[in-house]
C-alpha positions as CSV (number, residue, x, y, z in Angstrom):
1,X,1.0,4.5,0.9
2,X,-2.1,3.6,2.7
3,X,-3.3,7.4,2.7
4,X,-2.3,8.2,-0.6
5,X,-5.3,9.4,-2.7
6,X,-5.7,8.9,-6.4
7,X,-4.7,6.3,-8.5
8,X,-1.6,4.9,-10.7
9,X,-1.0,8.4,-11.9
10,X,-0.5,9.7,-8.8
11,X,1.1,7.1,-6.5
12,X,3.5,5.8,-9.1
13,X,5.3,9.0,-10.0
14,X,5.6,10.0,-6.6
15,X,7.1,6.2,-6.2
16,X,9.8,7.6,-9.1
17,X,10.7,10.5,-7.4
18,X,11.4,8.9,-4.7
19,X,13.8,6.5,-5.9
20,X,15.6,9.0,-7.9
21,X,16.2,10.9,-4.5
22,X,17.7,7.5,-3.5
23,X,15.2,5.9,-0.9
24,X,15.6,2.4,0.3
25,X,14.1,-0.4,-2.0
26,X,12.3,-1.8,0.8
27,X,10.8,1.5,1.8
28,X,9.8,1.7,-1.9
29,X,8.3,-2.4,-1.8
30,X,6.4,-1.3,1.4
31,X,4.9,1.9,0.0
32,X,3.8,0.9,-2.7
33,X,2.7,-2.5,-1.3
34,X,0.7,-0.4,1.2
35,X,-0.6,1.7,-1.4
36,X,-2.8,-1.1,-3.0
37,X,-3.8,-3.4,-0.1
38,X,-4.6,-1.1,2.6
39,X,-6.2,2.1,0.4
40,X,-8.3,4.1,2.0
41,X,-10.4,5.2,-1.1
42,X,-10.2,1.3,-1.7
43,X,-11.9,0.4,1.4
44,X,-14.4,3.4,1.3
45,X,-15.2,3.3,-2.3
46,X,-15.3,-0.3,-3.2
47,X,-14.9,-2.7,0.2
48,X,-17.5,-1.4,2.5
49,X,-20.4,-1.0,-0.2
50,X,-19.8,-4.6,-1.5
51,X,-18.8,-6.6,1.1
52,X,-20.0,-4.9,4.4
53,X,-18.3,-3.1,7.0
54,X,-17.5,-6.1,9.1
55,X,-15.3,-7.9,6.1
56,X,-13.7,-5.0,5.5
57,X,-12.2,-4.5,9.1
58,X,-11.3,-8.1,9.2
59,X,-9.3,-7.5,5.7
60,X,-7.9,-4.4,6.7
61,X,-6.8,-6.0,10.1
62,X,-5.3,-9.3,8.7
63,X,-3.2,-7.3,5.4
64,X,-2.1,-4.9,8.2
65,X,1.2,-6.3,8.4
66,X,1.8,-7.6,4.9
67,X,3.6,-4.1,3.6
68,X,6.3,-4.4,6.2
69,X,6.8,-7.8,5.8
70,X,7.2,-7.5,1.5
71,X,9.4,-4.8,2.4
72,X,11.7,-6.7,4.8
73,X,11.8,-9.4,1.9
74,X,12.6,-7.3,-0.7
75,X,15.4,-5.7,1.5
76,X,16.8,-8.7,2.2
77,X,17.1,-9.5,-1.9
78,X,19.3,-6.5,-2.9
């Protein structure tokens, strides 16, 4: 999700697609969880200009591990 360009209209229909072909809610929760936390055109486009390179890293570093973790959660509620 993290590498996904484009917005909604691109991220969420692919998101359908793959939950038609039957994919694994938490791999869904993480995807798409990784999709608007750790975006690359996020951190390019909007965190580096505005809050500097060195809050950006830190960011990046710290939400790292939050995908995986709302994935194991939402696994774990089906």
């Amino acid at each position: 999700g993290a590498i996904t360009p484009g917005g909604p209209a691109s991220a969420f229909p692919f998101l359908a697609i793959l939950a038609g072909s039957g994919a694994d809610r938490g791999i869904l929760v993480t995807y798409i969880t990784s999709w608007a936390i750790l975006g690359a055109q996020r951190i390019i486009v909007w965190d580096i200009p505005f809050m500097g390179i060195e809050f950006s890293m830190y960011r990046l570093l710290i939400s790292i591990p939050l995908p995986i973790i709302a994935g194991l959660i939402a696994r774990r509620m089906a």
